[in-house]
C-alpha positions in Angstrom: 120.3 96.0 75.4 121.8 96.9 71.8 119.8 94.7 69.2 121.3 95.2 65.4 120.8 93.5 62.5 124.5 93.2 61.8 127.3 90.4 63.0 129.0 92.6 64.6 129.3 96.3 66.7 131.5 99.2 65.8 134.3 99.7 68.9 133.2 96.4 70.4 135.1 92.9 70.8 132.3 90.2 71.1 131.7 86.9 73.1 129.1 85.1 71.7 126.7 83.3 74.1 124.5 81.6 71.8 121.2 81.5 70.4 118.4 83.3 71.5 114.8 83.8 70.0 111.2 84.7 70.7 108.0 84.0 68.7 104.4 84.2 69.2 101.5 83.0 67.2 99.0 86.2 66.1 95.2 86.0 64.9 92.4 88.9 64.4 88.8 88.3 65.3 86.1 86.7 63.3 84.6 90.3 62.3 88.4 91.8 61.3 88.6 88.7 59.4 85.7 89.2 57.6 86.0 93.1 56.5 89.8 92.4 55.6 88.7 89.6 53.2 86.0 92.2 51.6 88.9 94.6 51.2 90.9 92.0 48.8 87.7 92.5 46.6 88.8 95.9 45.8 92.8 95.8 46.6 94.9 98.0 48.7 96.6 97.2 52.4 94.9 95.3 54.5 95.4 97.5 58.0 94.3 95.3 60.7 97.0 92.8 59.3 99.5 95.2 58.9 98.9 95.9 62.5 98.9 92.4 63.6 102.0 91.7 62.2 103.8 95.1 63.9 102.0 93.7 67.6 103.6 90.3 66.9 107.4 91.3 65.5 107.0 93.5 68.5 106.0 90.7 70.8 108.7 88.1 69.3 111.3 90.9 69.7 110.4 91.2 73.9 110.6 87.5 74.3 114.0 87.3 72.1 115.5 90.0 74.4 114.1 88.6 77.8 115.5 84.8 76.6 119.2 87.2 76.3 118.8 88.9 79.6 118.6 85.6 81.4 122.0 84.7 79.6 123.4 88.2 81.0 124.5 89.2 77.7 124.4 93.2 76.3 123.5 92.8 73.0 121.9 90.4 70.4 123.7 90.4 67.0 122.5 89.3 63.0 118.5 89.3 64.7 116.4 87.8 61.8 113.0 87.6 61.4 110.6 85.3 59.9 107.1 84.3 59.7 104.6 81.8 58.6 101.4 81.7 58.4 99.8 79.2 60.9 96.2 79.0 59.6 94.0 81.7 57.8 93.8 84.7 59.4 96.8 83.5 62.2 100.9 84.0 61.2 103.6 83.0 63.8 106.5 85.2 64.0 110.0 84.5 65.2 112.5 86.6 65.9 116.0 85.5 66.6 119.6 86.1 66.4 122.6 85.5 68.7 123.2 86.7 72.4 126.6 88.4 73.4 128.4 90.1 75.9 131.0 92.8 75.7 134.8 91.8 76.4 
C-alpha cells in the first residue's frame, strides 16, 4: 500500500475509489496526567503526550489503510490529518485521504 501526502503518484494513472479514514480517541493515565501537568510549571515538551499522539496518528493510520484494503485499492492519496482534543488529557485523531487503484 503506497500512502502519500500528495494528489497524485509519479508514473501512475489513478482511479479514485473514494473516501477512506481511520481515527481513534487517545488518553494517558491519571498519574501521567498528573506529572505532565507539573511539567507545564516549568515549560519544555511534555513526552508522554508527544508519545500519545505518535501511538494514535499511528493507530488512525492502520484503520485508514485497513478501511482501503477492503475497497481493494493500492494506494491512498492527499491523506490529512487532524486532531481534536476530546476532553483534558484525551485527543481524537483522524486520519484520512482518498482510496485508489492503479489503471
Amino acid at each position: 500500500m503506497i500512502l502519500v501526502n500528495t494528489d497524485y503518484i509519479t508514473g501512475k494513472e489513478l482511479e479514485m475509489l473514494g473516501l477512506v479514514k481511520g481515527s481513534t480517541i487517545q488518553s494517558k493515565n491519571i498519574g501521567k496526567d498528573i506529572t505532565q501537568s507539573f511539567k507545564t510549571l516549568v515549560g519544555g515538551e511534555l513526552g508522554a503526550y508527544t508519545e500519545m499522539m505518535n501511538e494514535a496518528r499511528a493507530l488512525a493510520t492502520k484503520r485508514m489503510v485497513a478501511e482501503a484494503e477492503q475497497m481493494n485499492a493500492d494506494a491512498v492519496v492527499n491523506i490529512r490529518y487532524a486532531s481534536s482534543a476530546v476532553m483534558q488529557g484525551a485527543a481524537e485523531v483522524i486520519a484520512y485521504g482518498t482510496a485508489v487503484k492503479f489503471k
